[in-house]
Rosetta silent file (secondary structure, phi, psi, omega in degrees, C-alpha in Angstrom):
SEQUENCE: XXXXXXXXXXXXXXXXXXXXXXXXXXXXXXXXXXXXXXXXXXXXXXXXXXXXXXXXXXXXXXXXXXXXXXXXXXXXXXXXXXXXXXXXXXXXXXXXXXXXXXXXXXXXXXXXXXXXXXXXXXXXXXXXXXXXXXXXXXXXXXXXXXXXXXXXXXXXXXXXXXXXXXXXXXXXXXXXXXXXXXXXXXXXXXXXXXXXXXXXXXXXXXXXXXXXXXXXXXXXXXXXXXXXXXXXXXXXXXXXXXXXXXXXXXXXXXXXXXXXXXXXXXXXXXXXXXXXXXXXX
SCORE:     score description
SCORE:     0.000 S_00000001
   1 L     0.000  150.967  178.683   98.340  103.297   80.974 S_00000001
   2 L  -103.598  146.677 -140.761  101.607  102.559   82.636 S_00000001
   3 L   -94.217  -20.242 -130.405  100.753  103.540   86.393 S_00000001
   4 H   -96.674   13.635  171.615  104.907  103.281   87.212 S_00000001
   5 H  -110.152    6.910  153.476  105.712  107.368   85.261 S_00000001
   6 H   -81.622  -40.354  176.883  102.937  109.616   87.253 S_00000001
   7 H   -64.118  -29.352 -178.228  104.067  107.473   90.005 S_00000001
   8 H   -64.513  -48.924 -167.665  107.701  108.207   89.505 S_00000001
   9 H   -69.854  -22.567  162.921  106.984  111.600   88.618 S_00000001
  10 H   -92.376   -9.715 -177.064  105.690  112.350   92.199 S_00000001
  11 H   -82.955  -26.351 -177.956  107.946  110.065   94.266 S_00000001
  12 H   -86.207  -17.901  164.024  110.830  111.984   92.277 S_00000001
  13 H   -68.436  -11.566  178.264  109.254  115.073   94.137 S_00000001
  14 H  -106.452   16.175 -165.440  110.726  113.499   96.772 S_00000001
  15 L  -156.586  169.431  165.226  113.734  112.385   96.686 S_00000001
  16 L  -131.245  -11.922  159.913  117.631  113.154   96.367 S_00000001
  17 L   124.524  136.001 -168.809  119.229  110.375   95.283 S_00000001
  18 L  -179.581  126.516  156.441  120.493  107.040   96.821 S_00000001
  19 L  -143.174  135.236  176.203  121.768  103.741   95.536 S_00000001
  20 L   -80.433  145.977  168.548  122.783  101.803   98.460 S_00000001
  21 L  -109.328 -179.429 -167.316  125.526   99.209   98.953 S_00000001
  22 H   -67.397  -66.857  170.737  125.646   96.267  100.834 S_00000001
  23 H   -26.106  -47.780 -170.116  128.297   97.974  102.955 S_00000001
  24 H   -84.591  -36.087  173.148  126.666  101.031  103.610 S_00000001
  25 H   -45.058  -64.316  175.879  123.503   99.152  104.688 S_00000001
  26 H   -30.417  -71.887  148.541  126.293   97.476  107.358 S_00000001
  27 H   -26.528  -85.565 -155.235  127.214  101.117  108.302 S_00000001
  28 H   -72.500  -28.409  178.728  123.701  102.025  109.349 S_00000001
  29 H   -95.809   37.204  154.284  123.236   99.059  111.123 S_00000001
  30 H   -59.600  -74.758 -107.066  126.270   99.646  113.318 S_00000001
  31 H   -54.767  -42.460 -168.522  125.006  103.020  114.017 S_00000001
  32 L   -79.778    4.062 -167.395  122.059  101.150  116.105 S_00000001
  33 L  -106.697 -177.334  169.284  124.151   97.987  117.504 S_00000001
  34 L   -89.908    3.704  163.247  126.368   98.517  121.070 S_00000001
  35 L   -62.905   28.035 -175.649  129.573   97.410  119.449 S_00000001
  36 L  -114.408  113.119  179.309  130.957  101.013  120.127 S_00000001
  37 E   -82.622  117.858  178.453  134.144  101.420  121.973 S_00000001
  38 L   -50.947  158.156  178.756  136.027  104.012  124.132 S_00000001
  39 L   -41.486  -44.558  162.196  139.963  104.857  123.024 S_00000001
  40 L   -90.234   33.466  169.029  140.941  102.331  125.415 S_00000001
  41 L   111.619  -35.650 -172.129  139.007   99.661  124.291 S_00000001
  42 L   -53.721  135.001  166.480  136.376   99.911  127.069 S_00000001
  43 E   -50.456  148.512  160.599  132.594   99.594  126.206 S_00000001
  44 L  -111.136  136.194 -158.925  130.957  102.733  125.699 S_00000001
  45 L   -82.807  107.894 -165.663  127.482  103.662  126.854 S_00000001
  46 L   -35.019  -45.368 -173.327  125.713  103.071  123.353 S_00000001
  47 L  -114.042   75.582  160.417  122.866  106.232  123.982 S_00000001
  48 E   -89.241  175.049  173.139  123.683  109.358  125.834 S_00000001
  49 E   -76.853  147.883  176.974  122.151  112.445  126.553 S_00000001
  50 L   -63.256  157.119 -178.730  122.881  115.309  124.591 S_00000001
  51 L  -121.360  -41.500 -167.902  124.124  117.971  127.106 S_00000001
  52 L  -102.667   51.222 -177.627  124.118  120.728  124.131 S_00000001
  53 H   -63.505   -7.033  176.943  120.814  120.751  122.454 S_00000001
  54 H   -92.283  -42.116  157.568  120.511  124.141  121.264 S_00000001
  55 H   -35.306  -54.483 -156.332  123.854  123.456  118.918 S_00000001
  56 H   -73.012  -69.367 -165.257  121.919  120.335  117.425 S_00000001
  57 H   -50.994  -15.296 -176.770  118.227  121.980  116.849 S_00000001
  58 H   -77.142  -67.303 -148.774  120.442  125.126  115.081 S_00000001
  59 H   -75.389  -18.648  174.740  122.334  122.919  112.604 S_00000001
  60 H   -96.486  -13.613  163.894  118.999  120.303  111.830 S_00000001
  61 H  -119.516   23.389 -173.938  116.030  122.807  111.496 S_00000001
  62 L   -93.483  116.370  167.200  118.202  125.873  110.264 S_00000001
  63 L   -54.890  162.797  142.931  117.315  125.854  106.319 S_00000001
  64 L   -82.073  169.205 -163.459  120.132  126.173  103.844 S_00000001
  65 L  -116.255  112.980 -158.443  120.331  129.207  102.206 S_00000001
  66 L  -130.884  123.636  161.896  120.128  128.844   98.392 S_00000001
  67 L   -71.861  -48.554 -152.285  117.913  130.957   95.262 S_00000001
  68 E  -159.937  142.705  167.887  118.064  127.745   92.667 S_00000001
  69 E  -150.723  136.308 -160.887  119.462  124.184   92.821 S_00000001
  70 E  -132.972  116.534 -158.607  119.753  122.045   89.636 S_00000001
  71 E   -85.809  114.807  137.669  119.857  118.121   90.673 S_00000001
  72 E  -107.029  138.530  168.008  120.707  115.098   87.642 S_00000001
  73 E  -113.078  165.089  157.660  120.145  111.976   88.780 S_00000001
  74 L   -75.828 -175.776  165.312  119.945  107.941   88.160 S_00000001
  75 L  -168.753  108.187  166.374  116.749  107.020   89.059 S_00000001
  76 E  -133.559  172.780 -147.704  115.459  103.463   89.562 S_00000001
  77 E  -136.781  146.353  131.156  111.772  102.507   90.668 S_00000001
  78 E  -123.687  120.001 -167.675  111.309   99.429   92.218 S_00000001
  79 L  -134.711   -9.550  165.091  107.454   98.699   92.712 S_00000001
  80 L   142.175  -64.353  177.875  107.045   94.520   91.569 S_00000001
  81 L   -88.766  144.382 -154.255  107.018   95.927   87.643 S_00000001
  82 L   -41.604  153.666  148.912  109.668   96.494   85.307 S_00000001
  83 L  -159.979  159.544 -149.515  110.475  100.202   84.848 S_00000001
  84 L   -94.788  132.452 -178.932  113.805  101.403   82.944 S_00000001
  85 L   -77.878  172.411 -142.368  116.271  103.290   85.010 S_00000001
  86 L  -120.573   99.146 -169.272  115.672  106.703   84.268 S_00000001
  87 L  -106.338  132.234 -157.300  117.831  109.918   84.142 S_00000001
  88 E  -125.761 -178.669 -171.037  115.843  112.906   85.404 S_00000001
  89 E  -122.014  133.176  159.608  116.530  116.596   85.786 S_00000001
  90 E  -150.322  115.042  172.384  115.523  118.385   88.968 S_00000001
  91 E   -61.855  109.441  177.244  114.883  122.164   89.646 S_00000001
  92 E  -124.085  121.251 -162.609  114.571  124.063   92.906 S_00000001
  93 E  -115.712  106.554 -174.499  113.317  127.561   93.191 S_00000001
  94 L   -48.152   73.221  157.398  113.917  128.032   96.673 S_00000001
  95 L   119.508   13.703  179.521  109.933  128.145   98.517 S_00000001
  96 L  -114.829  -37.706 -159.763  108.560  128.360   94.799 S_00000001
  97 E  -161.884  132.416  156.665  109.067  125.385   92.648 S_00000001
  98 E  -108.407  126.822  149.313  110.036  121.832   91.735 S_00000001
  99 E   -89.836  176.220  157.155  110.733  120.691   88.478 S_00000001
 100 E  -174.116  165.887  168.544  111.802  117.556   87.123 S_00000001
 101 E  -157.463  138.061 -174.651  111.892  115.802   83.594 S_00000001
 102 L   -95.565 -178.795  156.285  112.836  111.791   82.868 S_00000001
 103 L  -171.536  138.239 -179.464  114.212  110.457   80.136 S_00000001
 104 E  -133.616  127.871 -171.752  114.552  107.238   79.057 S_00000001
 105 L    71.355   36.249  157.524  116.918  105.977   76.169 S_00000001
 106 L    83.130  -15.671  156.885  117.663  109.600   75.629 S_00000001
 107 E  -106.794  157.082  173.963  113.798  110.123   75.015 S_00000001
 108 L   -58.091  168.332  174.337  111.572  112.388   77.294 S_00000001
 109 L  -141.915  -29.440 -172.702  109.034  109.899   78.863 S_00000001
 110 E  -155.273  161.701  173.465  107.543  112.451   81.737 S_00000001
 111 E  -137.418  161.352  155.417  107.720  116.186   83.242 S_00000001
 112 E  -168.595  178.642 -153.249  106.203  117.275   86.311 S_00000001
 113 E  -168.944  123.629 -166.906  106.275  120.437   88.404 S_00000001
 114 E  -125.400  127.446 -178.670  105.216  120.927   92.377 S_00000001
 115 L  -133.495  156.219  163.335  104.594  124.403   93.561 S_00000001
 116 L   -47.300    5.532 -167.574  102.623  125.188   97.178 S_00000001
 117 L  -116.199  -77.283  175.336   99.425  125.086   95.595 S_00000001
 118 L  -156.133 -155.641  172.998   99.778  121.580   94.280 S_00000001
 119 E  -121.894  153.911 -156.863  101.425  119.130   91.761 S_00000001
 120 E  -132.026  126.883 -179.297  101.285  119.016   87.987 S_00000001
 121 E  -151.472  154.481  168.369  102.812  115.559   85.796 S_00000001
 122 E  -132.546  141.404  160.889  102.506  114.278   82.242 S_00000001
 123 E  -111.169  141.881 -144.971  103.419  111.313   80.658 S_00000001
 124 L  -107.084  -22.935 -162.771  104.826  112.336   77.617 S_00000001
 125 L   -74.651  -58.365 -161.534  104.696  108.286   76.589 S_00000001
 126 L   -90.403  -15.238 -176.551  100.733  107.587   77.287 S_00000001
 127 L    70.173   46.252 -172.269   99.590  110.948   76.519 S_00000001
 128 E  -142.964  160.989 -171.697   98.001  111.534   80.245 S_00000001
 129 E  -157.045  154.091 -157.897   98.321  114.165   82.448 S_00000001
 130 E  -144.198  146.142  163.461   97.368  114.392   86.400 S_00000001
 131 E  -159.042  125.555 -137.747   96.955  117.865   88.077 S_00000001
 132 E  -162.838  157.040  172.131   96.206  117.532   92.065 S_00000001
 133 L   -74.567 -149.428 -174.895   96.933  119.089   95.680 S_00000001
 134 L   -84.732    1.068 -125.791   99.489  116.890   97.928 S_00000001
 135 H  -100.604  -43.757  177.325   96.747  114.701   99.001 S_00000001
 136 H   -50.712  -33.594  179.300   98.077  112.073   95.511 S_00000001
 137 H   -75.373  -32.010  152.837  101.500  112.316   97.085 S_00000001
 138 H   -18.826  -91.461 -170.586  100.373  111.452  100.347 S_00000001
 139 H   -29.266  -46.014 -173.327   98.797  108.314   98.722 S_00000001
 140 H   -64.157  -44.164 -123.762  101.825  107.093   96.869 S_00000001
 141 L  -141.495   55.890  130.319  103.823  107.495  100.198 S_00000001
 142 L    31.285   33.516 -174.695  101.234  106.220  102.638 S_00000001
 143 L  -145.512 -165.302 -171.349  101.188  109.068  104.841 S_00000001
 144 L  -143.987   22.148 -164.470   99.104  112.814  105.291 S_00000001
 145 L  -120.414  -37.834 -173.034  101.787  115.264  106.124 S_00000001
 146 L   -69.663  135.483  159.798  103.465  116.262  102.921 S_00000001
 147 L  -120.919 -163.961 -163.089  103.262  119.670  101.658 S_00000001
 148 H   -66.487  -44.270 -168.899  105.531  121.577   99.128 S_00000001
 149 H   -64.952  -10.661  174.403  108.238  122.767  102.118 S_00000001
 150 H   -70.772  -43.233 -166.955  108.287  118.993  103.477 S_00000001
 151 H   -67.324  -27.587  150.294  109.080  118.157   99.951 S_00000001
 152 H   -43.612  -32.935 -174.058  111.850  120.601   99.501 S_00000001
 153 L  -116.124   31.549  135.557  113.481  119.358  102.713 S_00000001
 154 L   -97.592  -24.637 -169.150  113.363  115.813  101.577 S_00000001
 155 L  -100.300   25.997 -174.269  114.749  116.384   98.491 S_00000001
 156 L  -138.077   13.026 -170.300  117.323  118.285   99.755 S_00000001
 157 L    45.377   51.091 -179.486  118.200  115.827  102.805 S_00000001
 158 L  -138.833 -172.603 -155.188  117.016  117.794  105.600 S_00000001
 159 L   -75.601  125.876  165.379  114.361  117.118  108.735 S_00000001
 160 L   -88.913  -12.627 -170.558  110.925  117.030  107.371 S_00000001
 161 L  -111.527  164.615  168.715  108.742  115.995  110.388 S_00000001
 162 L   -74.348  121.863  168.500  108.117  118.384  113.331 S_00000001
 163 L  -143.901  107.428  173.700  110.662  117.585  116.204 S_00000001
 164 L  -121.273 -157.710 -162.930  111.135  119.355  119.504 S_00000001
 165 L  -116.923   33.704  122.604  112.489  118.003  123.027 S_00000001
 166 L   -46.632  -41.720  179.573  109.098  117.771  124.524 S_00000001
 167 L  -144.390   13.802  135.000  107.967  114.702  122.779 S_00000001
 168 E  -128.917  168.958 -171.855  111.104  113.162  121.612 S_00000001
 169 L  -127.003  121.302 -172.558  114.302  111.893  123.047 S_00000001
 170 L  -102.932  120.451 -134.241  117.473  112.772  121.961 S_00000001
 171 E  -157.639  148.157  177.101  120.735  110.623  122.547 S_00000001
 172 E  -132.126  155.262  138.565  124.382  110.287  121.367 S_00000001
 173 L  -158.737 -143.298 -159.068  126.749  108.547  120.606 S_00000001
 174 L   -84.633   10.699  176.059  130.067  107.848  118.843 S_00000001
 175 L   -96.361  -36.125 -169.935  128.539  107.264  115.232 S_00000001
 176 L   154.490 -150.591 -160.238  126.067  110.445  116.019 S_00000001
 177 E  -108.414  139.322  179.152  122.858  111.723  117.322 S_00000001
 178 E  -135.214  149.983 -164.132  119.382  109.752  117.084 S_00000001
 179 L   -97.260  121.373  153.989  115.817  111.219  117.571 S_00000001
 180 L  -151.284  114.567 -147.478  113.257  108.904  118.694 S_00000001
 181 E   -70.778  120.847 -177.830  109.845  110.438  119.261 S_00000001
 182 L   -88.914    4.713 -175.746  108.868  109.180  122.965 S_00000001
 183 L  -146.954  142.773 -163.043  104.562  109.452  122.550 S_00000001
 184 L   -63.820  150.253  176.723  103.383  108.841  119.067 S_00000001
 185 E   -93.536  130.440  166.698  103.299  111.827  116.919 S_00000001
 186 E  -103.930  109.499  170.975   99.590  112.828  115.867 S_00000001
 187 E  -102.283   95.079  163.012   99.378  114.479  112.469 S_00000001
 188 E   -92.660  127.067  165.309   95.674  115.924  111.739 S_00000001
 189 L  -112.790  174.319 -166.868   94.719  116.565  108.533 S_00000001
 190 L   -97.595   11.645  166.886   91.297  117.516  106.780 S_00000001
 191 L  -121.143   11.674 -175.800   91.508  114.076  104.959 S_00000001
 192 L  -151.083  131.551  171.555   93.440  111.861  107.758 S_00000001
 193 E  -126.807  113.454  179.208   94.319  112.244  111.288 S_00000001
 194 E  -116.072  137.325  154.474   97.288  109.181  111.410 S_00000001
 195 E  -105.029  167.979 -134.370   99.710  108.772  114.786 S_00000001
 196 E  -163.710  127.680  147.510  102.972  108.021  113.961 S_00000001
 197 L  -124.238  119.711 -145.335  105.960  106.664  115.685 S_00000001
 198 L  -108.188  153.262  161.983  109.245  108.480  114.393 S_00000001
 199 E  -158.105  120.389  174.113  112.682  108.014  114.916 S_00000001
 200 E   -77.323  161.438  178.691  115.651  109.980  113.234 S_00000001
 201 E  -127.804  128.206 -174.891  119.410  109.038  112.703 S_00000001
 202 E  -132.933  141.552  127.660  121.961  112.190  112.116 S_00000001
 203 L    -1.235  158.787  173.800  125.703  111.984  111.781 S_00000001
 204 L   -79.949  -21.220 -172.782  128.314  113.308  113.822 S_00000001
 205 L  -120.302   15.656  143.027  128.732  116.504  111.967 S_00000001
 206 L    98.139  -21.459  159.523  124.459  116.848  111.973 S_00000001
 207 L   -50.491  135.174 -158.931  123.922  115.444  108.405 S_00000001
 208 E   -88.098  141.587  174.513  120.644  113.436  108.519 S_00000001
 209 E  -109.857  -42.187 -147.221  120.955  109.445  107.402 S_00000001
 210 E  -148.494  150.411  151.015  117.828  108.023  108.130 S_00000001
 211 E  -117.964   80.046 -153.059  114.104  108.951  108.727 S_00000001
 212 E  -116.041  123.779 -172.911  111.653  106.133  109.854 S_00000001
 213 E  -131.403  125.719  136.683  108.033  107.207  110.292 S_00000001
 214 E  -104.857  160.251 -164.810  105.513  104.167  111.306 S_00000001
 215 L  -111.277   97.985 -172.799  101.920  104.176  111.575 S_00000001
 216 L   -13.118  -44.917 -167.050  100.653  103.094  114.700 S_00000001
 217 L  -121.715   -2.930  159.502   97.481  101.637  113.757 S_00000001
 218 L  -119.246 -167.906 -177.692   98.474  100.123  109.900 S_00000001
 219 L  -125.579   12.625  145.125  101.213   98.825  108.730 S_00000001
 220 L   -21.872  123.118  161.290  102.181  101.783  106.776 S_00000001
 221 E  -157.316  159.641 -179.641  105.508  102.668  107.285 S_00000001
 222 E  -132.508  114.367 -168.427  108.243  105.121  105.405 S_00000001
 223 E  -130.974  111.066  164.001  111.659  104.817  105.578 S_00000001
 224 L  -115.895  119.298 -177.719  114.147  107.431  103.825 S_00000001
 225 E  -107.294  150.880 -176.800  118.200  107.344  104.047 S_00000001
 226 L  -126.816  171.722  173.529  120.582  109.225  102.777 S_00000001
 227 L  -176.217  160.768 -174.538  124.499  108.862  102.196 S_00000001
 228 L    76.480   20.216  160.879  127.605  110.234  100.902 S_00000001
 229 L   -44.588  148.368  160.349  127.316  114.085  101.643 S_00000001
 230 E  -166.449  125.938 -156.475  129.238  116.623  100.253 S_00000001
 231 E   -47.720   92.094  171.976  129.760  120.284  100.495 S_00000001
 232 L   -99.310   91.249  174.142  128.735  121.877   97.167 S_00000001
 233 L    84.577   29.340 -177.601  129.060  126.304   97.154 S_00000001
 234 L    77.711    0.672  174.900  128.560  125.945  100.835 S_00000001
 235 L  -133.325  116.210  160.677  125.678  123.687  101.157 S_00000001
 236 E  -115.734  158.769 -142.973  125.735  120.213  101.769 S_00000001
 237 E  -115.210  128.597 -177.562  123.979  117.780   99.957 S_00000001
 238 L   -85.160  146.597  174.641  123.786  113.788   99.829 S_00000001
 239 L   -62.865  -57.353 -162.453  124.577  112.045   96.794 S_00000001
 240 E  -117.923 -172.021 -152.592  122.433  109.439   97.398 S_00000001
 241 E  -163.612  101.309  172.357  118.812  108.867   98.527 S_00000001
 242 E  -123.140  122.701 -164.692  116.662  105.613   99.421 S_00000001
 243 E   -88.861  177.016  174.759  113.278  106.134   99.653 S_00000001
 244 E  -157.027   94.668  164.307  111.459  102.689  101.073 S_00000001
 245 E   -92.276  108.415  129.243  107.365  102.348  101.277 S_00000001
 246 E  -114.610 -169.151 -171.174  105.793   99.860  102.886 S_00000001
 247 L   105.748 -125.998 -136.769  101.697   98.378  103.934 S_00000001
 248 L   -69.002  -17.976  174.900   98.945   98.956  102.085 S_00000001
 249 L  -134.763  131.948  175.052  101.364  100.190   99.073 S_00000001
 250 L  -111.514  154.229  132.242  104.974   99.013   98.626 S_00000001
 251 E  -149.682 -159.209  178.720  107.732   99.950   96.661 S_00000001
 252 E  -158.609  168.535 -172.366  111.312  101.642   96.734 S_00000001
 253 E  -138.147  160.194 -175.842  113.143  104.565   94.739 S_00000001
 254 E  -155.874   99.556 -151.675  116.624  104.309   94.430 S_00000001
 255 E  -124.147  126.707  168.367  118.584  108.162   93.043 S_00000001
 256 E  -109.138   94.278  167.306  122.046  108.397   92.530 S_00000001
 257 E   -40.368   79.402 -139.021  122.964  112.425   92.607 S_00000001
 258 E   -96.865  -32.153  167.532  125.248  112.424   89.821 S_00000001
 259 E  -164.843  159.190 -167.242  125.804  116.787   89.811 S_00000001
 260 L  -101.538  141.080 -159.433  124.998  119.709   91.625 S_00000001
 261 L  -161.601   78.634 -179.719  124.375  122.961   89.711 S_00000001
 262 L   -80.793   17.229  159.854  123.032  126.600   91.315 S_00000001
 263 L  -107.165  149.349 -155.498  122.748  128.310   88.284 S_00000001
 264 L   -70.945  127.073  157.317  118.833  129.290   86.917 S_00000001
 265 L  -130.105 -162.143 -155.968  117.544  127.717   84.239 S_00000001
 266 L   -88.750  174.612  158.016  114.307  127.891   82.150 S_00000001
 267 L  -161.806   72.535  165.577  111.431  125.252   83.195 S_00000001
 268 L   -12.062  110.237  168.689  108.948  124.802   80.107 S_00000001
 269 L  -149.908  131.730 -156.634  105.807  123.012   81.639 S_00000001
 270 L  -157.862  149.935  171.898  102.676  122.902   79.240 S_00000001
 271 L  -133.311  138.746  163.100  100.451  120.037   78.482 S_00000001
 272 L   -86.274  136.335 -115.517   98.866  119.523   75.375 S_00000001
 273 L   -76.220  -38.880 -157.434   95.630  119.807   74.351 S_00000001
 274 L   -77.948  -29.448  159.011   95.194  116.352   72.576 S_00000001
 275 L   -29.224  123.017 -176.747   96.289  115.007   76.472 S_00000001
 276 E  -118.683  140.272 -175.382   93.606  113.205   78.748 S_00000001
 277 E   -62.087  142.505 -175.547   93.502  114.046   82.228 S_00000001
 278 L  -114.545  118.523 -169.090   93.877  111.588   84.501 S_00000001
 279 L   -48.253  119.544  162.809   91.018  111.744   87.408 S_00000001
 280 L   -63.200  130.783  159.313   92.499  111.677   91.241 S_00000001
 281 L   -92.215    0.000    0.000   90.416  108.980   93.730 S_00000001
């Protein structure tokens, strides 16, 4: 079976879309150097304190408020074997449901479909089908924390980890505000208890670029950026999306948002009988 369209299909639960440039790579790593300069010229002190934190925690854990959002994307997979970029469809029923469907060459090649209870994918290619809690998305993405609302607020570019001003430290400056968790974050679960050390990157106007979660005691680590927001109907959304796993499993996703769409549509999801299930470890 080819392993890279179940994988795709859950990693695509995840994601909003991002092909990076060389440039924009440059751009985030200003935002981290001390090259930033007052009007007259003067160094500026790279990391200050926020003085207004209840503005920031309103506009970065405040949900947007949406019924349906209808995603198409590029999609490329990079995991060490070929796979075809991909153009997928993706469906958001605001606290109910993800959809998605590839295609490749114009044929379907996979569907899947993530609800709070768990996630459901076929490959339409191999004639397999996987139906599983979070604990396989975990696995792809080498962590124990996702459930369906983290996955909704990744694939929708917004803060996914628990953050308050108790155990992280929050600092400004003139590219925007960064997060960096000051005692490892502990995430217990009933099949992992992982620490964590996290550190966010947001914008000046509160849009999130970067998430970097390492794992204290592997070499597990997850790094997702976004770029290119823009206001669509009052919500805004990034175009693009780079997801990045590495340790014990590596790869990258790479989604270019191509349009934005809030009106409902249908979302078929059925597997057929002559289909063989594919077993979770």
């Amino acid at each position: 079976m080819k392993n890279w369209i179940p994988f795709l299909l859950l990693l695509l639960a995840l994601s909003s879309c991002k092909t990076r440039t060389t440039a924009q790579n440059d751009t985030n790593h200003t935002r981290d150097s001390i090259n930033t300069t007052k009007d007259n010229g003067n160094p500026k002190d790279v990391n200050e304190p926020v003085k207004d934190k209840l503005t920031f925690y309103e506009h970065v854990l405040v949900p947007p408020k949406f019924e349906q959002i209808k995603i198409d994307s590029k999609v490329r997979v990079e995991t060490g074997s070929y796979v075809p970029t991909l153009d997928a469809t993706i469906y958001i029923e605001n606290d109910t449901k993800v959809w998605m469907n590839l295609r490749a060459l114009f044929i379907n090649a996979a569907r899947g479909i993530a609800t709070p209870e768990g996630i459901k994918g076929q490959d339409k290619i191999n004639k397999t089908y996987i139906d599983s809690d979070f604990d396989y998305l975990n696995n792809l993405l080498n962590v124990n924390f996702i459930d369906y609302k983290s996955l909704e607020k990744i694939l929708l570019g917004r803060t996914f980890v628990k953050i308050n001003d108790r155990q992280f430290n929050l600092t400004q400056n003139a590219q925007g505000f960064k997060m960096e968790s000051s005692i490892n974050q502990k995430i217990v679960t009933d099949e992992k208890n992982r620490e964590y050390k996290i550190a966010l990157q947001y914008d000046t106007n509160y849009d999130l670029l970067s998430v970097n979660l390492k794992d204290i005691l592997s070499s597990d680590e997850l790094d997702i950026s976004y770029s290119d927001w823009n206001e669509y109907e009052g919500i805004r959304l990034p175009k693009n999306v780079k997801i990045i796993i590495k340790g014990s499993k590596s790869s990258q996703i790479l989604m270019e948002n191509t349009k934005f769409d809030f009106s409902r549509m249908e979302t078929p999801y059925s597997v057929p009988s002559s289909y063989k299930k594919i077993e979770i470890k």
